[in-house]
GURO-38362 format. One line per field, with one value per residue: residue number from 1; x, y, z of N, C-alpha, C in turn. Coordinates in pm, whole numbers, padded with zeros to 5 digits. Each point is the difference from the previous one (the first is absolute). Layout:
<sites>
nr = [NUM, ...]
npx = [X, ...]
npy = [Y, ...]
npz = [Z, ...]
capx = [X, ...]
capy = [Y, ...]
capz = [Z, ...]
cpx = [X, ...]
cpy = [Y, ...]
cpz = [Z, ...]
</sites>
This chain:
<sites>
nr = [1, 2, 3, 4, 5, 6, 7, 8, 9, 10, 11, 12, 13, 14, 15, 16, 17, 18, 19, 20, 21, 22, 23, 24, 25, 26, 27, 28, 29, 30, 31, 32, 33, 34, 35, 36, 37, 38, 39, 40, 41, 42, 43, 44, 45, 46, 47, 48, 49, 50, 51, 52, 53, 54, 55, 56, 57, 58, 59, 60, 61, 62, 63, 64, 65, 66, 67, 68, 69, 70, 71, 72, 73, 74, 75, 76, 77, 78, 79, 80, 81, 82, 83, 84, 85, 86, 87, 88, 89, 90, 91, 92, 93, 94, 95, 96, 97, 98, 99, 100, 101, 102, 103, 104, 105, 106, 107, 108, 109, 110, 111, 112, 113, 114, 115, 116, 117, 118, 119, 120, 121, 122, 123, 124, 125, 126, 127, 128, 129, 130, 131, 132, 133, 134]
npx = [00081, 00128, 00065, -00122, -00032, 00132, -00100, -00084, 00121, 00091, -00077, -00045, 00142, 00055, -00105, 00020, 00068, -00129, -00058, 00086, 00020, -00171, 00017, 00043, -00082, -00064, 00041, 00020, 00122, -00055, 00114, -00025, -00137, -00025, 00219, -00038, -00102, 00047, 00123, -00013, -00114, 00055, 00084, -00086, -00020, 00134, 00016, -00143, 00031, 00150, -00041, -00064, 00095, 00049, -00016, -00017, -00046, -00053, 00122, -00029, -00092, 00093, 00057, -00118, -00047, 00106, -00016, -00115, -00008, 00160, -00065, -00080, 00096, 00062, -00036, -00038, 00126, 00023, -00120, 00003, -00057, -00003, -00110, 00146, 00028, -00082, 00036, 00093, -00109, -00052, 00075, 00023, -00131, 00009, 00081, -00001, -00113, -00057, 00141, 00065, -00090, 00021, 00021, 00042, 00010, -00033, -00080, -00058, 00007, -00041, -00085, -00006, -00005, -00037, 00064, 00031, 00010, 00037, -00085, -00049, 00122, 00045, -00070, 00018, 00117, 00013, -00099, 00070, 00093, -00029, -00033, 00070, 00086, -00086]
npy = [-00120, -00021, -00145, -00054, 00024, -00002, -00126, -00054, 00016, -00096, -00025, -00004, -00019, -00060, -00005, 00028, -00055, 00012, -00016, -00047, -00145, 00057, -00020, -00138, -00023, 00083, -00097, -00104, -00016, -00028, 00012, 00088, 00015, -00032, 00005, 00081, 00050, 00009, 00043, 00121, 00045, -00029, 00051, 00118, 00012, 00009, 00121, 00108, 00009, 00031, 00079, 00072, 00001, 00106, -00123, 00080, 00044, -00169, -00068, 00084, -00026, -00061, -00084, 00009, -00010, -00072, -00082, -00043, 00050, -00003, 00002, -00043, -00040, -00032, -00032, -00040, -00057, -00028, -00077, -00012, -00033, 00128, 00012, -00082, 00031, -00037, 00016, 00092, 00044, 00015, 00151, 00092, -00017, 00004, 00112, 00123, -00037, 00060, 00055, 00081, 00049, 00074, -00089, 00090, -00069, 00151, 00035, -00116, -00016, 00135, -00026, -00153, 00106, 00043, 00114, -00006, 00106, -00097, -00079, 00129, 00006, -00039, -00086, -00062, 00066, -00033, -00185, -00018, 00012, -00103, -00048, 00056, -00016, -00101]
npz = [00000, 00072, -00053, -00030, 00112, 00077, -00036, 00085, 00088, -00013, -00064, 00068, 00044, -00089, 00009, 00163, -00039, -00089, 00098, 00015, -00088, -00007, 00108, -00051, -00105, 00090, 00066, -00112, -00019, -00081, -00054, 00106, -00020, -00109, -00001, 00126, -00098, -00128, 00015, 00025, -00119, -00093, 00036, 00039, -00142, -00049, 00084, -00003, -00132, 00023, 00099, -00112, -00027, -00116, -00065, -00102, 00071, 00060, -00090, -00055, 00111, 00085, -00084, -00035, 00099, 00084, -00102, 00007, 00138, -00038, -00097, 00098, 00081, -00105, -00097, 00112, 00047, -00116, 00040, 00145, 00039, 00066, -00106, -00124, 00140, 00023, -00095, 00039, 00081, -00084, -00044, 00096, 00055, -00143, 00054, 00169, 00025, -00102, 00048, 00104, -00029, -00100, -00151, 00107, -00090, -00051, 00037, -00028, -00124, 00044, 00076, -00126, -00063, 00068, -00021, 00090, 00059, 00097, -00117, 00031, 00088, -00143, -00066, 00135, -00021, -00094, 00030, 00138, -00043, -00090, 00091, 00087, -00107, 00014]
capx = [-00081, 00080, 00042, -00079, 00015, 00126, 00091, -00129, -00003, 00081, -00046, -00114, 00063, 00040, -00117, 00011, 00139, -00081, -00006, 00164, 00022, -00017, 00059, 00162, 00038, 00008, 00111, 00146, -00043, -00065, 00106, 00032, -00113, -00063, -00005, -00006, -00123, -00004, 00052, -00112, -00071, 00028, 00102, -00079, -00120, 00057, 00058, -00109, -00082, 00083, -00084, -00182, 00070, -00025, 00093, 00143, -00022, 00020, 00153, 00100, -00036, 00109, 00097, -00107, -00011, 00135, 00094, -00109, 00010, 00100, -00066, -00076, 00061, 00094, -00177, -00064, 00102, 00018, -00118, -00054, -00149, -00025, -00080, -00025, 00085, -00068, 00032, 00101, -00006, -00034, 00145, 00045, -00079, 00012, 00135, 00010, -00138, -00056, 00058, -00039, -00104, 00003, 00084, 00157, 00126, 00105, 00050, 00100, 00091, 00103, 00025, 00067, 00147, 00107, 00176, 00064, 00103, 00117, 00060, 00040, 00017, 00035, -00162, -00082, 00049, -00037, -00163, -00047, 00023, -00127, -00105, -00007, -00046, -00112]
capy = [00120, 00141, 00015, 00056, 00155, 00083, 00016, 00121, 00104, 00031, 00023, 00177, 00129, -00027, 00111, 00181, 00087, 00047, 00196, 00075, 00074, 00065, 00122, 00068, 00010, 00152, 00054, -00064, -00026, -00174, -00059, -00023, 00003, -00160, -00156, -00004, 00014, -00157, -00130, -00030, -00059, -00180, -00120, -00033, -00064, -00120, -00118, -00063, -00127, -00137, -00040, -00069, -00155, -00009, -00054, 00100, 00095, -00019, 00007, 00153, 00127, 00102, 00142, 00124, 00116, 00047, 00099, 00099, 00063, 00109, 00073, 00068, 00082, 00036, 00038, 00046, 00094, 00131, 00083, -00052, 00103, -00061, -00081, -00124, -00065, -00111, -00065, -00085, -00089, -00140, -00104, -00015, -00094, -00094, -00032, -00051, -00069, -00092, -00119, -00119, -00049, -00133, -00102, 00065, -00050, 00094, -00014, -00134, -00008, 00085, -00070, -00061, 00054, 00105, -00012, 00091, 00119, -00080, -00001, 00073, 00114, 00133, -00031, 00091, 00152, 00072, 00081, 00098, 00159, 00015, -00018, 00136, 00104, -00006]
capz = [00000, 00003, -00160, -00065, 00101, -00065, -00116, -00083, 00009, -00067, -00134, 00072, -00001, -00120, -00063, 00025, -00076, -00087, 00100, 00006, -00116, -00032, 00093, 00006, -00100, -00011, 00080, -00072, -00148, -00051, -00006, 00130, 00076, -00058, 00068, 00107, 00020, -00051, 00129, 00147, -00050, -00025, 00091, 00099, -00044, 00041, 00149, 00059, -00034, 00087, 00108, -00033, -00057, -00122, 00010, -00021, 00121, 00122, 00037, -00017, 00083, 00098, -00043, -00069, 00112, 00021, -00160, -00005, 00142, -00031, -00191, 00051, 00106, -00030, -00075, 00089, -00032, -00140, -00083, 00128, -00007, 00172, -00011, 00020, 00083, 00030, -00033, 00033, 00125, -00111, -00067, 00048, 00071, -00093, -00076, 00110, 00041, -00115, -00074, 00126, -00003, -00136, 00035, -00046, -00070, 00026, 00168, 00023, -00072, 00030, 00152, -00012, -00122, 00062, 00067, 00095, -00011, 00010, -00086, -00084, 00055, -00058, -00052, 00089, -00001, -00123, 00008, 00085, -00069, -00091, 00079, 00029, -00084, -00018]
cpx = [00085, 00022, -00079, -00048, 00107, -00001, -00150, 00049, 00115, -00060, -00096, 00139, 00048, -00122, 00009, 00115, -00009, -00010, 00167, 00025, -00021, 00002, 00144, 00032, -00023, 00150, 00146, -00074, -00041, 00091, 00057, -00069, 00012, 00049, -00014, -00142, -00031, 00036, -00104, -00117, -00018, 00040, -00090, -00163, 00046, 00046, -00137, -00065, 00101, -00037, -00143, 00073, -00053, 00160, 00159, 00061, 00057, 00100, 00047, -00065, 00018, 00093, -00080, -00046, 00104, 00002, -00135, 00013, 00099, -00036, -00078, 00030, 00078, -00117, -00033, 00086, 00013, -00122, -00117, -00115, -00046, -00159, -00004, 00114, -00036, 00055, 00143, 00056, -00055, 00092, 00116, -00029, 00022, 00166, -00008, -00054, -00045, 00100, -00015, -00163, 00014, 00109, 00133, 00115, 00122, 00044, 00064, 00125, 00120, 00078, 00091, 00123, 00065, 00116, 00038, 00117, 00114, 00057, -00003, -00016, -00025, -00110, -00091, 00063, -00095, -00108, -00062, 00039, -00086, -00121, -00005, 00031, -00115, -00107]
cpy = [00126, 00058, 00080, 00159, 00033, 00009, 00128, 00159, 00079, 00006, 00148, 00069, -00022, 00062, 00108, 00036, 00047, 00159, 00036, 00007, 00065, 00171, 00051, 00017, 00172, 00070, 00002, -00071, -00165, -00107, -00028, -00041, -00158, -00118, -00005, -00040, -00200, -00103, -00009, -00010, -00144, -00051, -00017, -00086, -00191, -00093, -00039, -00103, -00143, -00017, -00085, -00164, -00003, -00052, 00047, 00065, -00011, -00004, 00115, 00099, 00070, 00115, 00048, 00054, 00086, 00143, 00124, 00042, 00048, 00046, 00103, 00118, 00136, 00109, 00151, 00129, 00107, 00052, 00013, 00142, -00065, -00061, -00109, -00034, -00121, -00116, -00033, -00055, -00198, -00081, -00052, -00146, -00140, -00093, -00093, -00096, -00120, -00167, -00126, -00063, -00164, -00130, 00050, -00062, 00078, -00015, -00093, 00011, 00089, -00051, -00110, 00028, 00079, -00064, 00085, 00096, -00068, -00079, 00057, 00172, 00146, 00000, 00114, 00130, 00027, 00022, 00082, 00165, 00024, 00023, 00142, 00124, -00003, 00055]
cpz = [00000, -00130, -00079, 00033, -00100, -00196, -00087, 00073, -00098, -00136, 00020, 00008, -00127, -00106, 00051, -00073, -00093, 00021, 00010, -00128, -00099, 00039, -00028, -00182, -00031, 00056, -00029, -00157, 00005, 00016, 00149, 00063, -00028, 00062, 00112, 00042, -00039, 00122, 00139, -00036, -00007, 00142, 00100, -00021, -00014, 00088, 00042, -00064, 00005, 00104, 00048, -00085, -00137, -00054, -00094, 00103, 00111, 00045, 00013, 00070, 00021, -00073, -00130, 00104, 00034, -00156, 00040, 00075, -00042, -00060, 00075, 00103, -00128, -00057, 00098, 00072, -00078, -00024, 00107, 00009, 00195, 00006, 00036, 00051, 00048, -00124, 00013, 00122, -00014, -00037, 00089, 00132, -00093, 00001, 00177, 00006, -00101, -00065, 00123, 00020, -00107, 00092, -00094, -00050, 00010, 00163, 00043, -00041, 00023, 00144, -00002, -00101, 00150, 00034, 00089, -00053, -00012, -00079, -00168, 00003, -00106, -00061, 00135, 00006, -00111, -00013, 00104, -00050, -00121, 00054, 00055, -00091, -00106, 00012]
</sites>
């Protein structure tokens, strides 16, 4: 039942993105506006119907939300109207919240790939300094 919850909501915010990008095609040109608008559009109309278990779908959830929720944050960012803040409190609830709900592969998976600092010390300098000039 969660599944289905999360994944019909994620397709309702993947249709509100309809209201931003058309909001934001007055604001920057088409060409900027479009792949950002495309990726959280789709990605989010896609992860929900991997959720409802449409079977192209169901494997690749996670990271079409994940790609959509950045599309979206980023989106929202350059062309953000305080209207629809509410929506990136969405996205953001999506990236925290929404993946742990599902059956997180990413999550796992990251949990069982990790490596400690220790053995690979200069790998962790570098992404922690990426990470903060970020």
């Amino acid at each position: 039942m969660k599944r289905v919850l999360l994944g019909l909501v994620l397709i309702a915010h993947g249709l509100a993105h309809s209201a931003l990008g058309i909001a934001s095609v007055d604001l920057a040109p088409l060409w900027v506006v479009t792949p950002f608008w495309l990726v959280a559009e789709i990605g989010f109309i896609g992860a929900g119907l991997g959720l409802i278990g449409v079977v192209p779908f169901r494997r690749y959830w996670e990271p079409l939300a994940i790609a959509a929720a950045i599309a979206s944050i980023c989106m929202f960012e350059l062309f953000g109207q305080l209207a629809l803040l509410g929506g990136l409190i969405v996205d953001v609830a999506i990236i925290a919240v929404g993946l742990r709900m599902g059956e997180s592969q990413l999550l796992r998976r990251g949990k069982a790939d990790a490596t400690s600092a220790r053995e690979h010390p200069t790998r962790h300098k570098v992404s922690s300094w990426c990470s903060v000039a970020f």
